[in-house]
KOLPA-735159 format. One record per residue: residue number from 1; x, y, z of N, C-alpha, C, CB in turn; residue in three letters. Coordinates in steps of 0.05 Angstrom, whole numbers, plus 5000, padded with zeros to 4 digits. Glycine has a CB too. Example, Ala and Ser with C-alpha at 12.3 -4.5 7.8 and 13.67 -1.06 7.14 Angstrom:
<rs>
- resi_n_c1_n_c2_n_c3_ca_c1_ca_c2_ca_c3_c_c1_c_c2_c_c3_cb_c1_cb_c2_cb_c3_resn
- 1_5264_4886_5156_5246_4910_5156_5264_4934_5156_5226_4911_5181_ALA $
- 2_5257_4955_5142_5273_4979_5143_5258_5001_5157_5282_4988_5114_SER $
</rs>
This chain:
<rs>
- resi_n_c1_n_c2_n_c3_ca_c1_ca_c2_ca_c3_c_c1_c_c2_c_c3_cb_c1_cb_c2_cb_c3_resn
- 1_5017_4976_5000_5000_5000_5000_5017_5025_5000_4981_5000_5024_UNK $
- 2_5014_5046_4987_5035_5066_4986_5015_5087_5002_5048_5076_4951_UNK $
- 3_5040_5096_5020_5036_5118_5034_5022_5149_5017_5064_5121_5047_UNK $
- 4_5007_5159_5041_5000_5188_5019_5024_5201_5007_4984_5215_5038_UNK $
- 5_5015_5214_4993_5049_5229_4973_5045_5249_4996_5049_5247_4929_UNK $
- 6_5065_5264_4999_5065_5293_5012_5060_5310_4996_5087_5303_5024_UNK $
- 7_5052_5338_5004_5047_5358_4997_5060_5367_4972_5050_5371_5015_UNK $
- 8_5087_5376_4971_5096_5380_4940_5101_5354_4929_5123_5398_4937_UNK $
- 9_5099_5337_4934_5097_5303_4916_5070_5307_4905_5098_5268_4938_UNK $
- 10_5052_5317_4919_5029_5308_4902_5024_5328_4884_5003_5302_4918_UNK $
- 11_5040_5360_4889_5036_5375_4862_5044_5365_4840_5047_5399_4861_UNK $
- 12_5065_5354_4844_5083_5355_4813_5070_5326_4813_5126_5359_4812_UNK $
- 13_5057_5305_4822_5044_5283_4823_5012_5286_4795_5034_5282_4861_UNK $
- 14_5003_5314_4813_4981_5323_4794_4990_5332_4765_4967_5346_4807_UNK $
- 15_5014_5340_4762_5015_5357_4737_5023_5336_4714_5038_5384_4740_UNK $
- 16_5040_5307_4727_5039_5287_4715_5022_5271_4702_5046_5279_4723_UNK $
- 17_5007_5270_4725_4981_5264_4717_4961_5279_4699_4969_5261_4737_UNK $
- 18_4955_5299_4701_4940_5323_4679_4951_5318_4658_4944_5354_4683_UNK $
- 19_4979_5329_4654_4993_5324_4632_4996_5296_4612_5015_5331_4642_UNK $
- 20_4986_5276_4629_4985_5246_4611_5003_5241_4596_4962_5241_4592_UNK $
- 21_5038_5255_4599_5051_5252_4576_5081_5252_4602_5045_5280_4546_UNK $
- 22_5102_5239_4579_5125_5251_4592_5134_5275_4610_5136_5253_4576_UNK $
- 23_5144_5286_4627_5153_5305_4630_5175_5312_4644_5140_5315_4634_UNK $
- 24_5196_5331_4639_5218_5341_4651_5214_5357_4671_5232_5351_4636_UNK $
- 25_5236_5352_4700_5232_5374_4727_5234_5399_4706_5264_5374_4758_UNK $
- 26_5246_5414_4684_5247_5439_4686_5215_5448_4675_5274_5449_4669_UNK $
- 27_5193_5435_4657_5167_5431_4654_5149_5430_4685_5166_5406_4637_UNK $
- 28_5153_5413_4702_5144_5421_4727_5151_5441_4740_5146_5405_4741_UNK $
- 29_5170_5446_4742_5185_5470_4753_5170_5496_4746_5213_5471_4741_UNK $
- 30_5170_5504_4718_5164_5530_4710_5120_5535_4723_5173_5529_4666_UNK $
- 31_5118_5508_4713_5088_5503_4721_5085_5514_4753_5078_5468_4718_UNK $
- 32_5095_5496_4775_5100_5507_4797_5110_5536_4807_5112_5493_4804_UNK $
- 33_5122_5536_4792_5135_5570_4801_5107_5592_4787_5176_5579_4777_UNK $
- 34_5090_5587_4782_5063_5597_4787_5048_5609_4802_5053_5586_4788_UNK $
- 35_5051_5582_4819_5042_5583_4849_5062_5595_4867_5035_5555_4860_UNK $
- 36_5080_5581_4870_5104_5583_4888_5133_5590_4882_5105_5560_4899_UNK $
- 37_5139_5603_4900_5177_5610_4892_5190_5576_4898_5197_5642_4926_UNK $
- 38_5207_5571_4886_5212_5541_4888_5238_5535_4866_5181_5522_4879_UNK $
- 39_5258_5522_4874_5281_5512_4864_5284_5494_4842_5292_5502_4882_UNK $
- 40_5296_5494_4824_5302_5474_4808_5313_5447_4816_5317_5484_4793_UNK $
- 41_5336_5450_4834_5338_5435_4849_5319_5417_4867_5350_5446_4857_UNK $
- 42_5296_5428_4880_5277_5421_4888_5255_5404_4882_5274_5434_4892_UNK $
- 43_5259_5417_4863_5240_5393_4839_5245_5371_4827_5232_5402_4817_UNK $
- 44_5279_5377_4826_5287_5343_4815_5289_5329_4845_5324_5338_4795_UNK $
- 45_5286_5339_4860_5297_5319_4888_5273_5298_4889_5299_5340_4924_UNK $
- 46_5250_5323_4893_5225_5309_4899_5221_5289_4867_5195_5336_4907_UNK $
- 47_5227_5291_4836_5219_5279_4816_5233_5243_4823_5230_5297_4787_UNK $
- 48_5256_5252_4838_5280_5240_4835_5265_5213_4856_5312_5261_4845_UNK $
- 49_5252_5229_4879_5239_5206_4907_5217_5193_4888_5219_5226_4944_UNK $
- 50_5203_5205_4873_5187_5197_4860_5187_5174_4847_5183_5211_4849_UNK $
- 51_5211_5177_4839_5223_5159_4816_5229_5124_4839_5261_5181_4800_UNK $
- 52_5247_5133_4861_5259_5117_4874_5224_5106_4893_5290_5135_4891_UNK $
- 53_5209_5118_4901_5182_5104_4907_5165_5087_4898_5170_5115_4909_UNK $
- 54_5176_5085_4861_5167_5074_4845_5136_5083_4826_5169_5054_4858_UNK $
- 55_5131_5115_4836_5108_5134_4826_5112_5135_4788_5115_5172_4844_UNK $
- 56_5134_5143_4788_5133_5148_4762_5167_5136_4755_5125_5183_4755_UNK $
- 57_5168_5131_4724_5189_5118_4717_5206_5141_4699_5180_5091_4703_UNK $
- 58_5229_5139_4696_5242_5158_4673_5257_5147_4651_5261_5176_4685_UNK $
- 59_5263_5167_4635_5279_5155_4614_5303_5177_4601_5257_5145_4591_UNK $
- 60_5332_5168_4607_5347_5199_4593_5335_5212_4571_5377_5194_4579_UNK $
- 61_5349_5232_4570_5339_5246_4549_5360_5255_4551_5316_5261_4548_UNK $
- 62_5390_5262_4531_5410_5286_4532_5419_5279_4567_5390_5324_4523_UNK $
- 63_5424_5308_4576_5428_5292_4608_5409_5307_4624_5462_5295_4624_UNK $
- 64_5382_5305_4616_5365_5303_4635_5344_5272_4633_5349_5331_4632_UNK $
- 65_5323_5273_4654_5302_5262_4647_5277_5261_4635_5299_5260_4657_UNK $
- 66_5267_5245_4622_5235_5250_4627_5219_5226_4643_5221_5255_4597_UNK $
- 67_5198_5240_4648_5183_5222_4681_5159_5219_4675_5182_5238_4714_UNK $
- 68_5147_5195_4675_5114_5190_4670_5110_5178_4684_5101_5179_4649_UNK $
- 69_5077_5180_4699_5073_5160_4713_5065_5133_4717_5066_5166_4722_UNK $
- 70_5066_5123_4731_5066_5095_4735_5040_5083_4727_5073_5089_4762_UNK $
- 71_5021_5104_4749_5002_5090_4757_4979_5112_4753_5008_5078_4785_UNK $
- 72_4951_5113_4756_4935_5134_4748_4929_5143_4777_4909_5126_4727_UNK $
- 73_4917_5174_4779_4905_5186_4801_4894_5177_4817_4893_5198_4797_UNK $
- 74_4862_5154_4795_4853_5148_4808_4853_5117_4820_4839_5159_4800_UNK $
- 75_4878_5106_4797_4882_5075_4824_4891_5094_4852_4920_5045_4814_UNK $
- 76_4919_5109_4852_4918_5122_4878_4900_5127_4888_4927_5141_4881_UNK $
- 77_4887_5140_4895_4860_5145_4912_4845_5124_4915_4842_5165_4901_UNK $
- 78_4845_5100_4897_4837_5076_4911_4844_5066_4921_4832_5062_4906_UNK $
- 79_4873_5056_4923_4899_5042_4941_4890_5060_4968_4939_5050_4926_UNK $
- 80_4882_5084_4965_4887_5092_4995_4863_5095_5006_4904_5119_4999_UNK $
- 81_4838_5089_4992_4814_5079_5012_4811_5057_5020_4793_5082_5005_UNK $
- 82_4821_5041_4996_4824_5008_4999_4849_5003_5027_4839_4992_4963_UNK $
- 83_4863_5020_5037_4880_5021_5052_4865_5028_5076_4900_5037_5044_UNK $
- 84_4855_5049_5083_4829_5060_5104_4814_5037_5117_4805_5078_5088_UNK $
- 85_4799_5040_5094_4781_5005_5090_4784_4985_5114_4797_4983_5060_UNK $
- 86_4810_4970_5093_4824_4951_5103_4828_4951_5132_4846_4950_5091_UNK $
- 87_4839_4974_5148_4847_4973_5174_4825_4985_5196_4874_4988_5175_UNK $
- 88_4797_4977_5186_4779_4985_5201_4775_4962_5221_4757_4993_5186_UNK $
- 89_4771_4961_5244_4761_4937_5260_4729_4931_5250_4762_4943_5295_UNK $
- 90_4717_4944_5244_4687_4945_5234_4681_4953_5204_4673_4964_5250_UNK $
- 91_4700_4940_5188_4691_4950_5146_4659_4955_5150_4695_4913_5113_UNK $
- 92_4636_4951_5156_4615_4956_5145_4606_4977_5162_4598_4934_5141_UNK $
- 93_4605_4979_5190_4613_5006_5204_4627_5032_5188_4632_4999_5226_UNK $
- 94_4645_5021_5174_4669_5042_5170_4651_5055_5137_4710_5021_5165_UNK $
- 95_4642_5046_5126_4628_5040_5098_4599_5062_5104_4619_4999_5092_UNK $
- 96_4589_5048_5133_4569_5067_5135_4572_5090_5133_4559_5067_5151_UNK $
- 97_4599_5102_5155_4603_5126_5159_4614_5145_5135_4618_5124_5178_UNK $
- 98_4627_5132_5116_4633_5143_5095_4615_5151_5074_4649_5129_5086_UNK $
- 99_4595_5128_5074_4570_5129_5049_4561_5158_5060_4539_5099_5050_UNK $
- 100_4554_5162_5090_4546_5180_5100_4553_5213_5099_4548_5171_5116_UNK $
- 101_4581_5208_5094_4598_5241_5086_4597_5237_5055_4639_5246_5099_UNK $
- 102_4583_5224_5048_4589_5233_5011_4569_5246_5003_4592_5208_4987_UNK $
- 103_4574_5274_4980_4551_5279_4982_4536_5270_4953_4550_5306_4989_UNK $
- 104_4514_5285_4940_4507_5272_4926_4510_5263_4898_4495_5276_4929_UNK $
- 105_4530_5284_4893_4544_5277_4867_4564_5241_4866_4568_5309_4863_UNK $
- 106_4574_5249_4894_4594_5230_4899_4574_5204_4899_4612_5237_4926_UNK $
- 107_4554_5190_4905_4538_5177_4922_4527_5171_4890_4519_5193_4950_UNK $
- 108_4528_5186_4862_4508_5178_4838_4542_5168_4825_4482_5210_4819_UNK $
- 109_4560_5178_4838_4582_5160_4830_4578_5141_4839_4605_5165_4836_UNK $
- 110_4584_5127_4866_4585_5104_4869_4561_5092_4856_4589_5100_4894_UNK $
- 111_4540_5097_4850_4519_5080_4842_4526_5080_4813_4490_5090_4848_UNK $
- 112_4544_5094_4806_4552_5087_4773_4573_5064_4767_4567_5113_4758_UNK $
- 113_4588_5067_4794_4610_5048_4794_4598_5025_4796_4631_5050_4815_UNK $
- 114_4580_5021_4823_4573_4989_4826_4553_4973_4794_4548_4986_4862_UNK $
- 115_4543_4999_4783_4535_4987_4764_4545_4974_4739_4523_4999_4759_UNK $
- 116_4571_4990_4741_4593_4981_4720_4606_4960_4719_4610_4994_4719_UNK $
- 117_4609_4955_4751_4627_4920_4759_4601_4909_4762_4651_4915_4794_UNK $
- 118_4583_4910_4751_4551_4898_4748_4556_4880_4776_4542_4875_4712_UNK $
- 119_4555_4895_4803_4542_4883_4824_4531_4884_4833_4545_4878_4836_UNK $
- 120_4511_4862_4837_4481_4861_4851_4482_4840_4868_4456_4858_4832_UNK $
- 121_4454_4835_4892_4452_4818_4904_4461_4791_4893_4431_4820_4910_UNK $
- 122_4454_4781_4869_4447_4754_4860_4477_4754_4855_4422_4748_4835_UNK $
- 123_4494_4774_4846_4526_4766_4844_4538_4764_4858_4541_4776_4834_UNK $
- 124_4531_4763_4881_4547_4774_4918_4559_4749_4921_4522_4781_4952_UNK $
- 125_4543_4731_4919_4555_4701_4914_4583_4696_4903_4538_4685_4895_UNK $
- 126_4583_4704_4879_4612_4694_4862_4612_4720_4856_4613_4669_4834_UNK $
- 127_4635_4717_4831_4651_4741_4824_4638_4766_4811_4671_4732_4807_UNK $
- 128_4640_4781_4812_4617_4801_4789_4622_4796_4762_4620_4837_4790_UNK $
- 129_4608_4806_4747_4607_4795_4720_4611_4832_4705_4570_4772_4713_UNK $
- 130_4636_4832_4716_4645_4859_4702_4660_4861_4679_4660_4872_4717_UNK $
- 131_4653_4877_4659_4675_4884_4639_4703_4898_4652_4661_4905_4617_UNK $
- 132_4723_4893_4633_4750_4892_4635_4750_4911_4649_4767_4893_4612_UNK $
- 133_4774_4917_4669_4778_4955_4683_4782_4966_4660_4807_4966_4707_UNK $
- 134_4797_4963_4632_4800_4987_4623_4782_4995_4603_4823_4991_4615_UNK $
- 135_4756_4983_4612_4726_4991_4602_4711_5018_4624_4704_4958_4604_UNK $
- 136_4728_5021_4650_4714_5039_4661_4724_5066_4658_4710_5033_4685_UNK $
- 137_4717_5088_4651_4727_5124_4651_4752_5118_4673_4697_5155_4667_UNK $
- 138_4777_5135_4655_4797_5137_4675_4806_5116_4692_4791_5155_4689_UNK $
- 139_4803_5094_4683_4813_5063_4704_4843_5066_4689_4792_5021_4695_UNK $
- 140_4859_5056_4714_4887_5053_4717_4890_5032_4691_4899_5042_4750_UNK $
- 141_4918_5034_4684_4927_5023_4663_4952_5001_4682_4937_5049_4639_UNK $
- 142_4947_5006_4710_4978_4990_4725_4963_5003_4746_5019_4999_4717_UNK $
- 143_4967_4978_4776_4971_4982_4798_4985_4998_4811_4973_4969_4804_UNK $
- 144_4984_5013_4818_4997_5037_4845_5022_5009_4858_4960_5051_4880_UNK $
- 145_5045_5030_4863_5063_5019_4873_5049_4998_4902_5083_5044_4879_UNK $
- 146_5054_4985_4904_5046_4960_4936_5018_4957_4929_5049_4976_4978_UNK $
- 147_5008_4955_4913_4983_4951_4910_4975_4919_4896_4975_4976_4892_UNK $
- 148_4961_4907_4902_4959_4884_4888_4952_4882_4859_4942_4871_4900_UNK $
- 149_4960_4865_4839_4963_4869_4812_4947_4845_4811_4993_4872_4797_UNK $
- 150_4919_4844_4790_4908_4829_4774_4908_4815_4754_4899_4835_4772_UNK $
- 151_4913_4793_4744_4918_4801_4711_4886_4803_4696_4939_4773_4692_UNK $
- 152_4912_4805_4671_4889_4825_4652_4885_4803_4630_4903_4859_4636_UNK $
- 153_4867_4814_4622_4846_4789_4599_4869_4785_4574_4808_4808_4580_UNK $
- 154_4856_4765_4569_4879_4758_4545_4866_4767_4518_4886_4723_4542_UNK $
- 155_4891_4775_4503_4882_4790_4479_4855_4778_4463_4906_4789_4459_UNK $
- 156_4838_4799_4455_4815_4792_4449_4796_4777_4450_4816_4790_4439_UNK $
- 157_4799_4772_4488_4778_4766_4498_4767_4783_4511_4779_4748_4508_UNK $
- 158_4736_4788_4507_4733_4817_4513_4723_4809_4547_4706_4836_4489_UNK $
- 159_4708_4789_4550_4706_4788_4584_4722_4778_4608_4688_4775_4589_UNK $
- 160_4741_4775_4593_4768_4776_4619_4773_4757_4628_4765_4792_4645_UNK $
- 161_4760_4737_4613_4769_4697_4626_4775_4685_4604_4738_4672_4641_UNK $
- 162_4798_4658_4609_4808_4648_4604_4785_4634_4582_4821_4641_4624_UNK $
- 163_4800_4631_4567_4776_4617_4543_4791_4584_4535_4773_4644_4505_UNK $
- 164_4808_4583_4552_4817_4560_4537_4806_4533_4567_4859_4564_4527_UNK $
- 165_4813_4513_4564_4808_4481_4572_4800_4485_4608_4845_4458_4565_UNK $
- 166_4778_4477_4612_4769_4468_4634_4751_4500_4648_4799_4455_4653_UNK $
- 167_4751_4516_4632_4732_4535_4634_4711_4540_4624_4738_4550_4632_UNK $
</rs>
């Protein structure tokens, strides 16, 4: 499970993410210096932890980098409810209280989500009968660093199971 990013990790975290493309500390840098007075130096330190946390990966370029990320926004933000979650003594307690602070935009989300991993009572039993993750808006393309990894459907099978012998 990866720890929350800190504060300037998660800026230059966001701009990676927005950006959906490669990018160099001196590209974050200029972006940040926006907002904030802030070092060049500073920005590769934190690109650099980034890198070594396993957030985003690089590749030379000349003798700098460029840095993409690993993993999407929003697996992060799942890793870290699925993290919450997890260390509740009471998950359905803990579920209540949360359903409870969401408001209602958030709440016609989740009812979009459960509809998407098509779960209902009658599937509670076995597995849901969901299309692929990268059938849902913005689903991760790769697990968040410490996060558990699934595999993924085999080419051109569009529902995500094994199509060959004893299935």
């Amino acid at each position: 499970m990866p720890r929350p990013l800190g504060e300037l990790e998660d800026a230059v975290m966001t701009r990676v993410w927005q950006w959906n493309r490669p990018v160099t500390v001196r590209e974050v840098l200029e972006d940040l210096q926006q907002e904030r007075s802030i070092a060049y130096t500073t920005v590769m330190t934190v690109m650099d932890n980034l890198h070594q946390k396993g957030w985003v990966r690089r590749e030379a370029e000349g003798r700098a980098y460029r840095y993409t990320a690993v993993s999407t926004r929003a697996a992060y933000s799942a890793a870290l409810m699925n993290e919450a979650w997890s260390t509740s003594d009471n998950p359905a307690a803990a579920l209540v209280a949360f359903f409870g602070m969401m408001s209602a935009e958030q709440r016609e989300a989740l009812r979009d989500a459960i509809r998407i991993v098509g779960y209902d009572a009658e599937s509670a039993a076995g597995p849901p009968a969901a299309p692929a993750p990268e059938a849902l808006p913005g689903a991760p393309s790769e697990a968040p660093p410490g996060a558990p990894s699934e595999p993924r459907p085999a080419e051109g099978d569009s529902a995500g199971r094994d199509a060959g012998p004893g299935r």
